[in-house]
LUMVEX-953218 format. One record per residue (C-alpha): x, y, z. Coordinates in pm, whole numbers, plus 50000, padded with zeros to 5 digits. Layout:
N
XYZ...
// end
This chain:
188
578934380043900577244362344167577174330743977581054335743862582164336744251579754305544313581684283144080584954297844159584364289744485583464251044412586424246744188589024259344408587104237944688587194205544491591284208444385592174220344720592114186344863592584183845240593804215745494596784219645657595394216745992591574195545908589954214646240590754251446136591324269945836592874274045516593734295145194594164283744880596394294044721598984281245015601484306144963600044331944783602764354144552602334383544383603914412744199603934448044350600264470444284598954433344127595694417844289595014383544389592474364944515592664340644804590014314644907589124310145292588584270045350586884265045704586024234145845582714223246008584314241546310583224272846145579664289646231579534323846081581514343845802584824345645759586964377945812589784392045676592894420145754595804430645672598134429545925600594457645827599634494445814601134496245485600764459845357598594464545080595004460545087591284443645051588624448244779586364436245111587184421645434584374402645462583514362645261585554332745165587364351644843589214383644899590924402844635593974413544791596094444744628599614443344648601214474144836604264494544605607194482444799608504445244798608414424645087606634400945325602874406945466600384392445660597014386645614595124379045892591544350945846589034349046099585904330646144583344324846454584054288746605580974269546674580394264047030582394298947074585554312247020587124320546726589324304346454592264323246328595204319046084597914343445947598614339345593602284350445477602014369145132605434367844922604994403544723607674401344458609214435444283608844438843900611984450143703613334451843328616134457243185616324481642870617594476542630617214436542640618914432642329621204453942116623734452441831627364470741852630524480641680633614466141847634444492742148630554511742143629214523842444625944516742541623604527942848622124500243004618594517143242616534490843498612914502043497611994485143850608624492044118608924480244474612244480844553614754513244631616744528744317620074522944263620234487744448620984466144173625374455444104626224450643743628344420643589629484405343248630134368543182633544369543211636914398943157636604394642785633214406642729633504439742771633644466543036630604476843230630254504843510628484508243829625914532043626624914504343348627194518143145628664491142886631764497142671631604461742451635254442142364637344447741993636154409341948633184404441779630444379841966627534379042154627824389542540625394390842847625404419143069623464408543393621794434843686621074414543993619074435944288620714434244603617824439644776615744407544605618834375744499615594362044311615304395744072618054390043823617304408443505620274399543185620744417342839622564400942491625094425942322626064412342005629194429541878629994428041487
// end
């Protein structure tokens, strides 16, 4: 394992290119993203301004957490909820002091819509259900393409049109604009 984390280490190194700031530190990746309860690992990049090993937190009580706190790779786990954290880096300066950098992590809720596809008689009803972690139920808003595809409900219920064709029925959170999750109803 030892051995695995040595040549991690040297390949993330050698694409990283220069730091942000070339007297401090940096992660790579950048901006690390992740999905909720997923892990990630983040490299610490010090410059020859750092003497001793580098240290890591996380800056929210309920931000997630750290395989270890202590190294240039961390394993961070993302916490169940959504959001923006902070992980904070620091490493001994030499000639004293000490370096530090807070590192924004973008922690990104995972959703799906079932079903994704189904098949319907002109005027059948079908439930539509959003199986979703890190964000709050019941905050997604419902929509079809247009008035002629159909009727759908606040509940993800879907009542397709009498003319036969192939619709999209689209949940989009209102807690998240990014997580947009859509369905194809093909009526025959």
């Amino acid at each position: 394992l030892g051995f695995i984390a040595t040549v991690l280490l040297g390949a993330a190194g050698i694409s990283c290119g220069a730091s942000r700031n070339a007297s401090s530190l940096d992660v790579n990746p950048e901006a690390p993203r992740v999905t909720v309860g997923e892990r990630i690992q983040i490299q610490g990049i010090g410059s020859e301004e750092v003497a001793g090993e580098l240290e890591w937190e996380v800056v929210e009580t309920y931000g997630g957490g750290l395989l270890h706190s202590r190294g240039p790779l961390v394993t961070y786990v993302a916490p169940a909820s959504a959001g923006t954290y902070h992980l904070l880096l620091r490493a001994p300066k030499a000639g004293g002091g000490t370096l530090k950098l807070e590192i924004p992590v973008q922690v990104h809720p995972w959703a799906k819509l079932e079903p994704a596809t189904v098949s319907l008689a002109p005027g059948a009803i079908q439930p539509f259900t959003i199986r979703q972690r890190g964000l709050p139920r019941g905050t997604f808003t419902w929509t079809v393409e247009d008035p002629d595809s159909g009727t759908l409900g606040p509940d993800g219920v879907y009542q397709a049109p009498a003319q036969p064709g192939t619709y999209r029925v689209t949940a989009t959170s209102t807690e998240d604009k990014e997580t947009v999750l859509a369905a194809t109803v093909t009526v025959q």
